[in-house]
MIDOSE-1310 file (N, C-alpha, C; in nm, 2 decimals, decimal comma, always signed):
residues 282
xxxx	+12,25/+13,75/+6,78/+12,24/+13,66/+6,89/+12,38/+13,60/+6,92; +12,37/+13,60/+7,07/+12,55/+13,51/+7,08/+12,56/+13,39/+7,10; +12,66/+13,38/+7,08/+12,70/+13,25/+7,07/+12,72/+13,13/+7,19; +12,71/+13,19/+7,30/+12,67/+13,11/+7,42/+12,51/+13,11/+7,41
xxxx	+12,40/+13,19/+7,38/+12,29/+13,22/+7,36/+12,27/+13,08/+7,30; +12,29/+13,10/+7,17/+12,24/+13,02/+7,08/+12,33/+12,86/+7,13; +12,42/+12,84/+7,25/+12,43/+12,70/+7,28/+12,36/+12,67/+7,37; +12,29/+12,76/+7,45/+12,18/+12,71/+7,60/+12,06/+12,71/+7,53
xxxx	+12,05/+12,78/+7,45/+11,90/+12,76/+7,37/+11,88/+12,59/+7,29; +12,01/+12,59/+7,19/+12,03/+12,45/+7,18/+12,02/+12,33/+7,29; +12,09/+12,38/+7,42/+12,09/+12,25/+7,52/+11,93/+12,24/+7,53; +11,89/+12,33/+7,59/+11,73/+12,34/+7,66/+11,64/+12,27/+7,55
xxxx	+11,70/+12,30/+7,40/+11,61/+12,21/+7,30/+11,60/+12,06/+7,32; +11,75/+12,05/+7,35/+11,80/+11,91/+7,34/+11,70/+11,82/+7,46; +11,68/+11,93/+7,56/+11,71/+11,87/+7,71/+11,54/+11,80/+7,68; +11,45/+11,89/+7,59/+11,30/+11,92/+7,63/+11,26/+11,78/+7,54
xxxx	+11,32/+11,82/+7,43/+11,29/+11,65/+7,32/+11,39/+11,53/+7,42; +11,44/+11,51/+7,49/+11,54/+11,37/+7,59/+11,36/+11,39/+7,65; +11,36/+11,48/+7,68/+11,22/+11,42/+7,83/+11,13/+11,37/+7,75; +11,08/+11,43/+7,63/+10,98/+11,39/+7,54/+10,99/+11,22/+7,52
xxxx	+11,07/+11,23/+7,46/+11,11/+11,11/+7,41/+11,11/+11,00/+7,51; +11,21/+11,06/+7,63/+11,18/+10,91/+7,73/+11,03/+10,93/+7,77; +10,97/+11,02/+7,77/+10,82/+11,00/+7,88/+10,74/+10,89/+7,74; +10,80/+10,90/+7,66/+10,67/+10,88/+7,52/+10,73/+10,72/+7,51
xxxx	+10,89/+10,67/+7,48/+10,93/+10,54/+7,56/+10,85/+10,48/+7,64; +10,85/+10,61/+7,81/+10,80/+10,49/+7,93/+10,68/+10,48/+7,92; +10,59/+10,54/+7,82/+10,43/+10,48/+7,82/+10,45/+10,37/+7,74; +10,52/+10,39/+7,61/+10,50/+10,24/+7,52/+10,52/+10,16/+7,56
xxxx	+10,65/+10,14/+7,66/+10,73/+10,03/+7,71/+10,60/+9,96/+7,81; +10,56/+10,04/+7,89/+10,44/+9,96/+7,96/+10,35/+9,95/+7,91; +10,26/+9,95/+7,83/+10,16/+9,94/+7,70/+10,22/+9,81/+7,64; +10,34/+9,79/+7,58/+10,40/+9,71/+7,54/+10,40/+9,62/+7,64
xxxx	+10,46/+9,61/+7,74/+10,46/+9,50/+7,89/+10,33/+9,43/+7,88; +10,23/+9,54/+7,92/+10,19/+9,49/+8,01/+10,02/+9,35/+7,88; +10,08/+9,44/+7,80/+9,95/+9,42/+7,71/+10,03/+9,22/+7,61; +10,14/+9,28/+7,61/+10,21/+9,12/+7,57/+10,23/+9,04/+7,70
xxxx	+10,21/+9,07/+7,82/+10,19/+8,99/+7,93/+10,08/+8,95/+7,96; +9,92/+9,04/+7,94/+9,82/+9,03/+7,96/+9,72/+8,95/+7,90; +9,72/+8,97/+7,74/+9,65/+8,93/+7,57/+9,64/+8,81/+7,60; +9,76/+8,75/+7,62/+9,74/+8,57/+7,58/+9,66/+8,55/+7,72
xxxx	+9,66/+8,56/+7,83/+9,61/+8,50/+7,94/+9,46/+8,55/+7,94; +9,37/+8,64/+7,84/+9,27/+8,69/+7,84/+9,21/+8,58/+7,75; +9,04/+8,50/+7,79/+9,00/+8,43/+7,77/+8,84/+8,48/+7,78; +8,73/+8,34/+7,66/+8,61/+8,39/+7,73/+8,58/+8,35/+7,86
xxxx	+8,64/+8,25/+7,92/+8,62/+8,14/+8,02/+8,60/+8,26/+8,14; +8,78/+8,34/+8,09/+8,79/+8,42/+8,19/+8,67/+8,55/+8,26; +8,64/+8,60/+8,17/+8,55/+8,70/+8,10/+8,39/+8,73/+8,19; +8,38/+8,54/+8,19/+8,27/+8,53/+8,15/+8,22/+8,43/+8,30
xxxx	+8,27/+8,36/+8,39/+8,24/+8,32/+8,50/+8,28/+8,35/+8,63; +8,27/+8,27/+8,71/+8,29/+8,30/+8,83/+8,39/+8,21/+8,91; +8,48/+8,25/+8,97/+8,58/+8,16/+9,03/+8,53/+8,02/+9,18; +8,56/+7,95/+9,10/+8,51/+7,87/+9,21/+8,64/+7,74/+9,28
xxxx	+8,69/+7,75/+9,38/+8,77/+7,75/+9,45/+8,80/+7,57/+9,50; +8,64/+7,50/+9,43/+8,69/+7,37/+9,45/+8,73/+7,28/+9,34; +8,71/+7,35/+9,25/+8,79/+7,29/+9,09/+8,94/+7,36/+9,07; +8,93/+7,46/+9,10/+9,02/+7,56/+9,07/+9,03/+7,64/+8,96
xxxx	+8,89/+7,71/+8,93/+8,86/+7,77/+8,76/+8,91/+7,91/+8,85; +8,90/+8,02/+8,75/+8,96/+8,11/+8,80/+8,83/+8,24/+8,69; +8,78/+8,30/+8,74/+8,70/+8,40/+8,63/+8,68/+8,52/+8,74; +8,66/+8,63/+8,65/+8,65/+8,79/+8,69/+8,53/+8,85/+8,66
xxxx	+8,44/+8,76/+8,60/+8,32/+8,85/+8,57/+8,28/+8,90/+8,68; +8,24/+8,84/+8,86/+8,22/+8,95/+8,97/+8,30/+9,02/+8,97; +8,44/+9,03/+8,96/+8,51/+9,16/+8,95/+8,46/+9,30/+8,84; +8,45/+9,29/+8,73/+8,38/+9,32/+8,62/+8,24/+9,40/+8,69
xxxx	+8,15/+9,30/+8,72/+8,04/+9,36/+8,76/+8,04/+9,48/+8,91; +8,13/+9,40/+8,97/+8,15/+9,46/+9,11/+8,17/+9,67/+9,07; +8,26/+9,61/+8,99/+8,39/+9,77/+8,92/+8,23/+9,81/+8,87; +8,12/+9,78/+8,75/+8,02/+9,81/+8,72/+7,91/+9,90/+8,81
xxxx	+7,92/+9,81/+8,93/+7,86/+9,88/+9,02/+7,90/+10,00/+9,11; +8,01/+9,96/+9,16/+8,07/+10,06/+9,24/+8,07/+10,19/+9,14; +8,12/+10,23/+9,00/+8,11/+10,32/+8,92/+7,97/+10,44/+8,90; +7,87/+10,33/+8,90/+7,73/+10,34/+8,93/+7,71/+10,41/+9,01
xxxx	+7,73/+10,35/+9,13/+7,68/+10,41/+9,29/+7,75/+10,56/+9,31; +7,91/+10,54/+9,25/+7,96/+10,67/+9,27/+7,90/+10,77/+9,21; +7,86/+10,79/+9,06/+7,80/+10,83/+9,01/+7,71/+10,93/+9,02; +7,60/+10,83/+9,11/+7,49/+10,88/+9,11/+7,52/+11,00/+9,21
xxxx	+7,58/+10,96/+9,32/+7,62/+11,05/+9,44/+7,69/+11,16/+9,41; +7,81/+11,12/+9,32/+7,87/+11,27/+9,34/+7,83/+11,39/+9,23; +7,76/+11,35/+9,10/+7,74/+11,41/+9,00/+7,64/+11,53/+9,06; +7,55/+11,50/+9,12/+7,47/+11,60/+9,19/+7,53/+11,69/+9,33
xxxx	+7,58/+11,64/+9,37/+7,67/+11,69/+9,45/+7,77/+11,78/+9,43; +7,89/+11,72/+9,36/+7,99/+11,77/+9,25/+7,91/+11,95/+9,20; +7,76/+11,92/+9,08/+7,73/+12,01/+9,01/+7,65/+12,11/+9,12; +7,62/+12,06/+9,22/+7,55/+12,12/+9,31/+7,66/+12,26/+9,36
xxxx	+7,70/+12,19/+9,40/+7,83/+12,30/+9,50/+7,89/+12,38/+9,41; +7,93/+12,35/+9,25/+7,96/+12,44/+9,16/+7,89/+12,53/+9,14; +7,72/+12,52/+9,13/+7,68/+12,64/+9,09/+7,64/+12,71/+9,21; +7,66/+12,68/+9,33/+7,67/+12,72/+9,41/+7,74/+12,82/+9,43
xxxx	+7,86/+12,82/+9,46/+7,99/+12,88/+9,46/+8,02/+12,94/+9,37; +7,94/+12,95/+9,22/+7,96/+13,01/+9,12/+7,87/+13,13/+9,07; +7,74/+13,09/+9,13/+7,66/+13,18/+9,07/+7,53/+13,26/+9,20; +7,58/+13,16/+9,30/+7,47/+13,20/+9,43/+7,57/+13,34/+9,55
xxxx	+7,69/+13,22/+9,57/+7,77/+13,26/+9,71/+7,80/+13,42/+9,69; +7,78/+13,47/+9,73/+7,82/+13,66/+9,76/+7,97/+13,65/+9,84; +7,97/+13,60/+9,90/+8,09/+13,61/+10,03/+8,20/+13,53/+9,98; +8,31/+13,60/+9,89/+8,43/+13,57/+9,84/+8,52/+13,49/+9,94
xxxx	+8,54/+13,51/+10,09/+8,61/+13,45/+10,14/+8,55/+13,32/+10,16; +8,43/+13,29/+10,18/+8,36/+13,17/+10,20/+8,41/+13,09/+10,06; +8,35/+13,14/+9,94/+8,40/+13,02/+9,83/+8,57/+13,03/+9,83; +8,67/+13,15/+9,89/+8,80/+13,10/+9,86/+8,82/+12,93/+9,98
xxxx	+8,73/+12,95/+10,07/+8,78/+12,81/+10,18/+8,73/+12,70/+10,12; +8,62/+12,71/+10,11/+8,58/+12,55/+10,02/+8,63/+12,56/+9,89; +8,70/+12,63/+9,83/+8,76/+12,63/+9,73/+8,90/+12,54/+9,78; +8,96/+12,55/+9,85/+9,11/+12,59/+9,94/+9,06/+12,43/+9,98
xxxx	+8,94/+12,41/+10,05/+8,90/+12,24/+10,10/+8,91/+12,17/+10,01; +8,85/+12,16/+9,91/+8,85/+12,11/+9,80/+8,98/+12,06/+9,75; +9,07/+12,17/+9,70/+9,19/+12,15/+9,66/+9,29/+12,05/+9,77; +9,24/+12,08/+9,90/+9,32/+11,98/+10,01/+9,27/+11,84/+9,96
xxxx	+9,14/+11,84/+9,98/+9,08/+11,69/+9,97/+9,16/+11,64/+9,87; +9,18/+11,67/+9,74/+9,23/+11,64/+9,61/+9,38/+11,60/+9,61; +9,40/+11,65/+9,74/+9,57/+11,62/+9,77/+9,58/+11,49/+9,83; +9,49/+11,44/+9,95/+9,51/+11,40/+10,05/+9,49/+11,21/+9,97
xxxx	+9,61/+11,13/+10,04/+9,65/+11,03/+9,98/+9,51/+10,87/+10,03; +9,50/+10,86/+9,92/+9,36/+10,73/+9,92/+9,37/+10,66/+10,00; +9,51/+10,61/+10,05/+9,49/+10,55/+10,19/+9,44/+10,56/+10,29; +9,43/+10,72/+10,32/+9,38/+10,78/+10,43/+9,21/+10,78/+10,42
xxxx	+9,17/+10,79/+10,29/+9,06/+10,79/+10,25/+8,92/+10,69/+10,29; +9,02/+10,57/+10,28/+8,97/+10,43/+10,33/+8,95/+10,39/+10,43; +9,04/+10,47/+10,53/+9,07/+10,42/+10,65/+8,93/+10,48/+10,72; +8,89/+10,67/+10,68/+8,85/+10,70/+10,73/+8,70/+10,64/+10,68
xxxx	+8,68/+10,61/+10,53/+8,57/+10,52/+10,54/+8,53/+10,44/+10,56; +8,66/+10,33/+10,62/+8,60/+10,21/+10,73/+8,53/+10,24/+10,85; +8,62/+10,35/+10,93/+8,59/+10,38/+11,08/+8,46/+10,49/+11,01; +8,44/+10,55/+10,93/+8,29/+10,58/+10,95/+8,17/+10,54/+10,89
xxxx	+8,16/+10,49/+10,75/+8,08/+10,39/+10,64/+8,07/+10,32/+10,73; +8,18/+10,23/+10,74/+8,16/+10,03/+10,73/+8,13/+10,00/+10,94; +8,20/+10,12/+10,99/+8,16/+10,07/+11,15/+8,06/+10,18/+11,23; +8,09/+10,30/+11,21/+8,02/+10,42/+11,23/+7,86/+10,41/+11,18
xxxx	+7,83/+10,42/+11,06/+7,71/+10,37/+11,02/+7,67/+10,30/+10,99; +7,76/+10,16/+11,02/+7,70/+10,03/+11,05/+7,66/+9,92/+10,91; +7,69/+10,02/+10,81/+7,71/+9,98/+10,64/+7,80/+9,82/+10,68; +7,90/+9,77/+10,71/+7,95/+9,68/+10,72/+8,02/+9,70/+10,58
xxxx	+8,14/+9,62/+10,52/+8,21/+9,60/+10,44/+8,10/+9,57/+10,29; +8,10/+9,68/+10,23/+8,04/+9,66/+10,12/+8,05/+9,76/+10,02; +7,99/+9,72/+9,90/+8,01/+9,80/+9,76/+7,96/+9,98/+9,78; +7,89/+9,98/+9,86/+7,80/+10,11/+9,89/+7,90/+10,17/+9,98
xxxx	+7,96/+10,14/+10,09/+8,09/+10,18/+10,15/+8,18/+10,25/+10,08; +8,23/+10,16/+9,97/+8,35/+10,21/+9,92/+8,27/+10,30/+9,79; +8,15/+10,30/+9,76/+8,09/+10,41/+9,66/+8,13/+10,55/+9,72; +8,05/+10,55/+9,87/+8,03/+10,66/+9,92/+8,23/+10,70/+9,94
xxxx	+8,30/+10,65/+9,97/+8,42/+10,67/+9,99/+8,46/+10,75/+9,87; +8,45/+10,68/+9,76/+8,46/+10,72/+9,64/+8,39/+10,90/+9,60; +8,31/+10,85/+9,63/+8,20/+11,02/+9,63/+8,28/+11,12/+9,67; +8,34/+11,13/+9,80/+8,45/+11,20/+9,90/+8,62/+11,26/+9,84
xxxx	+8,61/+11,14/+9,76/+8,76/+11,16/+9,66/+8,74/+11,22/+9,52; +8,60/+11,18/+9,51/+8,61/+11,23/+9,30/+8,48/+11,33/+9,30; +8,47/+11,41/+9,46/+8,38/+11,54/+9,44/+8,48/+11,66/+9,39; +8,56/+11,66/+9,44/+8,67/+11,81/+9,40/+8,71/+11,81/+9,28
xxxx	+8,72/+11,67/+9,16/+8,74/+11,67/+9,09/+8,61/+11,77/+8,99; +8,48/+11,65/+9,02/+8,36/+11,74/+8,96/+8,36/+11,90/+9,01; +8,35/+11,91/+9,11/+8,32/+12,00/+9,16/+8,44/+12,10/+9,07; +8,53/+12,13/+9,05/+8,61/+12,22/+9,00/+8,60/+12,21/+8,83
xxxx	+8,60/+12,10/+8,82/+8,57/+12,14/+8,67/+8,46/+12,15/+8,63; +8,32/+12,17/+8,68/+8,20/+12,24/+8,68/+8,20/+12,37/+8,68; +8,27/+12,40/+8,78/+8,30/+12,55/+8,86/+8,37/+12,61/+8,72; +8,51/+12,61/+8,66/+8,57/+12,64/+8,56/+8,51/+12,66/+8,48
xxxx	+8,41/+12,53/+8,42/+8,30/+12,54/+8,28/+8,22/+12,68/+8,31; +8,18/+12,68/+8,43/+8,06/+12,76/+8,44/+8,07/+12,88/+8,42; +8,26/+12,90/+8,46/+8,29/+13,06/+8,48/+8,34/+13,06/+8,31; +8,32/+13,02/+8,24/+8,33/+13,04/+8,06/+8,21/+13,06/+8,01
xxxx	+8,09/+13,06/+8,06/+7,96/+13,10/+8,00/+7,97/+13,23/+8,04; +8,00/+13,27/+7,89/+7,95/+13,47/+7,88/+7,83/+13,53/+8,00; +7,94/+13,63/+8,04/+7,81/+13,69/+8,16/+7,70/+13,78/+8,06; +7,68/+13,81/+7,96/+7,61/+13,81/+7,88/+7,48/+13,72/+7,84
xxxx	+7,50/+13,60/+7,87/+7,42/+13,56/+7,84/+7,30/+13,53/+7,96; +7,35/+13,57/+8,07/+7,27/+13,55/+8,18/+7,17/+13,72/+8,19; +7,26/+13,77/+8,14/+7,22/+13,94/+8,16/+7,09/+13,92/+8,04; +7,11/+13,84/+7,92/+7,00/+13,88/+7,80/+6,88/+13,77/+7,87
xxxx	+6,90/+13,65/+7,99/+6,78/+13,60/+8,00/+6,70/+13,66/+8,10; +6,77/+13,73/+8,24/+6,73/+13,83/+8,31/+6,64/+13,96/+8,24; +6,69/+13,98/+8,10/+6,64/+14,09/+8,05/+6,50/+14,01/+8,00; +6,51/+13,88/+7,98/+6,37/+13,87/+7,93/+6,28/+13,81/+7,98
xxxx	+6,31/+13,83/+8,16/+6,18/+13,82/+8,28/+6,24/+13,66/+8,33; +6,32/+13,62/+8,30/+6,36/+13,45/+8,38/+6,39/+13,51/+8,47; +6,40/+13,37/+8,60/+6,42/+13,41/+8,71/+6,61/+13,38/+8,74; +6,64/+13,35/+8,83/+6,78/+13,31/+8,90/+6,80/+13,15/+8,86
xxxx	+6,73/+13,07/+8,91/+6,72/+12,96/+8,89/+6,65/+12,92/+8,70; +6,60/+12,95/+8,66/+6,56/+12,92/+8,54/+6,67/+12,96/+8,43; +6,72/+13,09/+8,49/+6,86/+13,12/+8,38/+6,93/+12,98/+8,38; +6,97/+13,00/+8,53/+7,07/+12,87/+8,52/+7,03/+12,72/+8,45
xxxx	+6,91/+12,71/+8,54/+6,93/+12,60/+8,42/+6,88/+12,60/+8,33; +6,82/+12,70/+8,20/+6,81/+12,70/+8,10/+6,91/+12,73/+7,98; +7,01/+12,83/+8,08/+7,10/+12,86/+7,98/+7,21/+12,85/+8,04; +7,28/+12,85/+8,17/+7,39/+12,83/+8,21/+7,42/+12,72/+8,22
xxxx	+7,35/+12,61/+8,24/+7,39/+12,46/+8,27/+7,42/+12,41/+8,12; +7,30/+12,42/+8,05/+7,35/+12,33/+7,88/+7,50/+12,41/+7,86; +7,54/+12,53/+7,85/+7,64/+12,60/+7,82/+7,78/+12,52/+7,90; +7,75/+12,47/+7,98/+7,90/+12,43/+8,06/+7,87/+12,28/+8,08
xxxx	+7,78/+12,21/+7,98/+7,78/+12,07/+7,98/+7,94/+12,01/+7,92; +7,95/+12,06/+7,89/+8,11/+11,98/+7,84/+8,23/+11,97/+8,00; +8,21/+12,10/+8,09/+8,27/+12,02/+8,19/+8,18/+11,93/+8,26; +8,10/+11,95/+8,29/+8,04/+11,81/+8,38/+8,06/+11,71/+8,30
xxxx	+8,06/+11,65/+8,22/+8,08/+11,52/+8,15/+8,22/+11,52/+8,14; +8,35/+11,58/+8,12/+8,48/+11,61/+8,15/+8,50/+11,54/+8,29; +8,44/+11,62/+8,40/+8,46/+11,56/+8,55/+8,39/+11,43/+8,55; +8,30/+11,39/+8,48/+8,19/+11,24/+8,51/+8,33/+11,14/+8,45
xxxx	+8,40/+11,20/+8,34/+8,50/+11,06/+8,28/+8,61/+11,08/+8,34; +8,67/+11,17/+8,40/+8,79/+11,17/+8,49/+8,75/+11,09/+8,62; +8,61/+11,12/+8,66/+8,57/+11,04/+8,81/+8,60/+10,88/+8,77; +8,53/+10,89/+8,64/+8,54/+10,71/+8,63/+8,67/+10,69/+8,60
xxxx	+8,77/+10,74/+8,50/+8,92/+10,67/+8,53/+8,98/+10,67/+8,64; +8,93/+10,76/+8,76/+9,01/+10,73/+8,92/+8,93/+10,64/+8,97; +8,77/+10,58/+8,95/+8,76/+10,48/+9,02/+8,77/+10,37/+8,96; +8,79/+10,37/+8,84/+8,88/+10,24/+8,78/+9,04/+10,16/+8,84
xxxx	+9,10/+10,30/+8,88/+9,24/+10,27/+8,91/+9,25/+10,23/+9,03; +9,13/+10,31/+9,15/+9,14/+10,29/+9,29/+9,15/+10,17/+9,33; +9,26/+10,15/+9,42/+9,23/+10,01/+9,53/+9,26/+10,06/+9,63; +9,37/+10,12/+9,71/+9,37/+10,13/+9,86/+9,24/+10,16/+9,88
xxxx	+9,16/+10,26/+9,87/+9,05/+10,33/+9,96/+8,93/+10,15/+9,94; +8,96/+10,09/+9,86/+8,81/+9,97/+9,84/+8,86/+9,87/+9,91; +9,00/+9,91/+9,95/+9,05/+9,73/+10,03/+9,02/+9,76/+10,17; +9,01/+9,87/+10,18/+8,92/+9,90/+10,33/+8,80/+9,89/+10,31
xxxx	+8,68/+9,91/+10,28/+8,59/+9,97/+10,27/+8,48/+9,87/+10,18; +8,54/+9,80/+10,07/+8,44/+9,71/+10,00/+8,48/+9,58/+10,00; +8,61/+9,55/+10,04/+8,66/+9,42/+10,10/+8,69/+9,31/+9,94; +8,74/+9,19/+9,94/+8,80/+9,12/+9,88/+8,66/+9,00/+9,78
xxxx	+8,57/+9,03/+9,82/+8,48/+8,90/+9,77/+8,45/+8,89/+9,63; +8,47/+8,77/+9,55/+8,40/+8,74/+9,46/+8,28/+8,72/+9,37; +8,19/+8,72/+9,45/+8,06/+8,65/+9,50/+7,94/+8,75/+9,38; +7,90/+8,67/+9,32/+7,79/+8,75/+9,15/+7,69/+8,76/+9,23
xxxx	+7,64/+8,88/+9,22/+7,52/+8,97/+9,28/+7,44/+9,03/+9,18; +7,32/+9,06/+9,17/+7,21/+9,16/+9,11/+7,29/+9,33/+9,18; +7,23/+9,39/+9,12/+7,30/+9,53/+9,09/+7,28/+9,58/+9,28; +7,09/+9,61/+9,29/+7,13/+9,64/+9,44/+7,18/+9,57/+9,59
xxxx	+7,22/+9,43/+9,57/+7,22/+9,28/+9,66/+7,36/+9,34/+9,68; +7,41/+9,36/+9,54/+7,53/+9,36/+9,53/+7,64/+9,48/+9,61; +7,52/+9,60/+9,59/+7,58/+9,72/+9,67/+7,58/+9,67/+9,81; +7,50/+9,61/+9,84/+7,51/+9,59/+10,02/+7,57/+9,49/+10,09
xxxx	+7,65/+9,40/+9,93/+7,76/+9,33/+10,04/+7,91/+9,35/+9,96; +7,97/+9,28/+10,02/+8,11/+9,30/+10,02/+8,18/+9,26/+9,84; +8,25/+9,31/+9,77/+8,29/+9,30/+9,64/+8,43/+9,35/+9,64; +8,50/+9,26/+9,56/+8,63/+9,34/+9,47/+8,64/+9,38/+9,33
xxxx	+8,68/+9,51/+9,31/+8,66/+9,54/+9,19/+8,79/+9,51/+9,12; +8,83/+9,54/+8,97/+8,93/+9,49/+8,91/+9,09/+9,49/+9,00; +9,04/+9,63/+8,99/+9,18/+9,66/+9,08/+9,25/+9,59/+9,22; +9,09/+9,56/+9,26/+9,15/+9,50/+9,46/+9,19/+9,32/+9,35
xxxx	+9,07/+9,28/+9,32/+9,14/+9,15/+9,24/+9,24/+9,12/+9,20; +9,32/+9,24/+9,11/+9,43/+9,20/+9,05/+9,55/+9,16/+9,16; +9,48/+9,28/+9,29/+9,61/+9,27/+9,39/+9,63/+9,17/+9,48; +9,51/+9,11/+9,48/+9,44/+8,99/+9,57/+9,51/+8,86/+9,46
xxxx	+9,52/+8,88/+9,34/+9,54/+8,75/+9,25/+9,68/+8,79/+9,25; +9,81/+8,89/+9,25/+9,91/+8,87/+9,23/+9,98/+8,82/+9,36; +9,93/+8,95/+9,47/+10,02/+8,88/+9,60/+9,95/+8,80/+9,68; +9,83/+8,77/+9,70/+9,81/+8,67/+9,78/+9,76/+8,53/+9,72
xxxx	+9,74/+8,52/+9,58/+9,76/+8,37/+9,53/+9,85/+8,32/+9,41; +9,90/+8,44/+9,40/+10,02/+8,43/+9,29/+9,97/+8,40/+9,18; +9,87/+8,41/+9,11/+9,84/+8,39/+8,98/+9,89/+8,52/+8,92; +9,99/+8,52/+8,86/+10,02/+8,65/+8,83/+10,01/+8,63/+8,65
xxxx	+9,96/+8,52/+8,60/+9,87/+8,54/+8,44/+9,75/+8,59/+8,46; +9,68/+8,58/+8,55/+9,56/+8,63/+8,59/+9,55/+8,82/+8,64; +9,62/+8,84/+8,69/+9,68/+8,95/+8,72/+9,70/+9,05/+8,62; +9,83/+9,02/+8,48/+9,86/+9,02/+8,37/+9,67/+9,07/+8,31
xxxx	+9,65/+8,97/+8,34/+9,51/+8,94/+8,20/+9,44/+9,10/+8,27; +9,37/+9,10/+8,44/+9,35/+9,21/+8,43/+9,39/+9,29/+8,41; +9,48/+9,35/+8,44/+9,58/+9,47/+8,42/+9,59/+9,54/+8,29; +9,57/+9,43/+8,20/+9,58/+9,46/+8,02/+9,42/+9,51/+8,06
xxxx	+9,29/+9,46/+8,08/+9,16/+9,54/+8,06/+9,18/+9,60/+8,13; +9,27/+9,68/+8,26/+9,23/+9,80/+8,29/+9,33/+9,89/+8,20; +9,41/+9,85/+8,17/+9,50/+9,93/+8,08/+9,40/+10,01/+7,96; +9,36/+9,93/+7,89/+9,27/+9,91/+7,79/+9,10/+10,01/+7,81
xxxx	+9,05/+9,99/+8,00/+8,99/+10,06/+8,00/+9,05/+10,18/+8,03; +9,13/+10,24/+8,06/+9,19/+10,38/+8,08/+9,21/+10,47/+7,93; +9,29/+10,38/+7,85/+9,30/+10,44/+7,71/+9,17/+10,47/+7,63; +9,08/+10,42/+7,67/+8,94/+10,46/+7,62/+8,87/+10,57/+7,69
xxxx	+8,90/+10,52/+7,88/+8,85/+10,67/+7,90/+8,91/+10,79/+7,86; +9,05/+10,79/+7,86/+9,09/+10,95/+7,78/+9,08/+10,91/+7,68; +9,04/+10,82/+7,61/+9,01/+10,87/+7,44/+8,87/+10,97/+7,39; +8,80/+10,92/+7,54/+8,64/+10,93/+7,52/+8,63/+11,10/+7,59
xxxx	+8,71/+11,12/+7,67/+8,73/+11,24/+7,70/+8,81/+11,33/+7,61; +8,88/+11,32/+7,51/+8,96/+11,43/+7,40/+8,79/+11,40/+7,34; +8,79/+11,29/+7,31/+8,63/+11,34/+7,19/+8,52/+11,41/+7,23; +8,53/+11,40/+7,37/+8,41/+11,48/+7,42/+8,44/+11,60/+7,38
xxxx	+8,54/+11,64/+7,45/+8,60/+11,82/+7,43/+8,60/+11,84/+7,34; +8,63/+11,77/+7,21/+8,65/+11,77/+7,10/+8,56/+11,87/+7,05; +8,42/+11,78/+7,03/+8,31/+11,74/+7,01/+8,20/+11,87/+7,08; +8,23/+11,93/+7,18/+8,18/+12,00/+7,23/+8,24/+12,16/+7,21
xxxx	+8,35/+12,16/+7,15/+8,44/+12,29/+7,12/+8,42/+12,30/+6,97; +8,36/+12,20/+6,89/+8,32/+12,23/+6,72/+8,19/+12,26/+6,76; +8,11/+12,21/+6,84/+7,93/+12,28/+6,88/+7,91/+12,42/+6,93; +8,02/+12,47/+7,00/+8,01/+12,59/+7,01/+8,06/+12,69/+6,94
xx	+8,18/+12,67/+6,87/+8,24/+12,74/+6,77/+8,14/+12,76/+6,62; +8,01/+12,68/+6,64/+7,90/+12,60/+6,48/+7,81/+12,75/+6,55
């Protein structure tokens, strides 16, 4: 080997551990921030009531619950949806160019920036169908943004179940639909539950598309009262408590439990995979 060889191989080494190292920095560093800015200002008081504006107590539990619900609502909507259109396009559609477009849609949707998202779920949720500014609004908005996520990593799981195994249930008189879901769905349960905890770390993070769409309120609701009026979830709160009342300990305090909830959802997501790649390898 030469000797310039062996110095660009060296730089490129150098270059790949500098990135390492700073990307592995700029997570601690904000981990570190945000969690030594957040911890002390985290309270049960905080936790645990409701802000009320003529004392001047300050609490997040509707925010808490709000985020609870909206999560919920997305949920329900897009997981059937999401798994629907996967085995769709995976095991029904004949016509390649058809699944390469909604494939191709998909992938746009997944591009297209959350602000846009909101906007279009105001002008069609909240005034179009007459929904008004509420938690069900910004669900359904949500549905719109975290289907291509499900939807593709269903599709992926699905195309990893051995075509073999569909050929041995055909051979033993099942129909189209019973293969599937007897033996192709349990087989590619690790992606749908992959896309269900990725949906919930982007609707944890979301705020543009909810500041349209589910609006700024406080206000402690029962689970369905709650979908049909207006709520902020952690996220719009934090933004609502830093720039428009300045409580920026309060802000802090969120920011550490959503920090906190993100690190769990990918924790909960490596163990899934984990977890489901020693069950099949057993």
């Amino acid at each position: 080997m030469s000797g310039n060889r062996k110095i660009k191989i060296a730089l490129l080494r150098a270059l790949c551990i500098i990135s390492a190292a700073f990307t592995c920095a700029l997570v601690l560093f904000l981990l570190a921030y945000i969690l030594a800015k957040g911890i002390p200002n985290i309270s049960w008081e905080l936790l645990s009531t409701k802000p009320s504006y003529l004392s001047g107590k300050i609490g997040i539990l509707p925010d808490i619950l709000n985020t609870v619900y909206i999560i919920v609502g997305t949920l329900v909507f897009v997981l059937p949806l999401g798994v629907g259109a996967a085995v769709y396009l995976t095991e029904y559609a004949k016509n390649k160019r058809i699944v390469a477009v909604i494939e191709y849609a998909a992938e746009t949707l997944s591009g297209i920036p959350s602000i846009i998202y909101g906007l279009v779920g105001m002008l069609f949720f909240c005034q179009f169908l007459n929904m008004q500014t509420s938690l069900l609004a910004g669900a359904l908005t949500l549905v719109i943004m975290n289907l291509p996520t499900v939807m593709r990593t269903t599709q992926e799981s699905l195309k990893t179940v051995p075509q073999s195994y569909r050929e041995g249930a055909f051979g033993l008189g099942a129909g189209k639909w019973r293969t599937i879901r007897t033996v192709v769905l349990p087989g590619c349960i690790d992606g749908v539950i992959t896309g269900c905890i990725l949906s919930v770390g982007r609707i944890l993070g979301e705020s543009a598309a909810l500041l349209f769409t589910a609006g700024f309120a406080h206000a402690l609701n029962g689970f369905f009262e709650g979908l049909g009026s207006a709520g902020a979830t952690l996220t719009v709160s934090l933004y609502v408590y830093a720039k428009e009342q300045g409580e920026f300990g309060v802000a802090f305090a969120i920011a550490a439990i959503l920090m906190v909830l993100t690190l769990f959802v990918n924790l909960l997501a490596a163990l899934v995979g984990r977890w489901f790649k020693r069950r099949q390898k057993l």
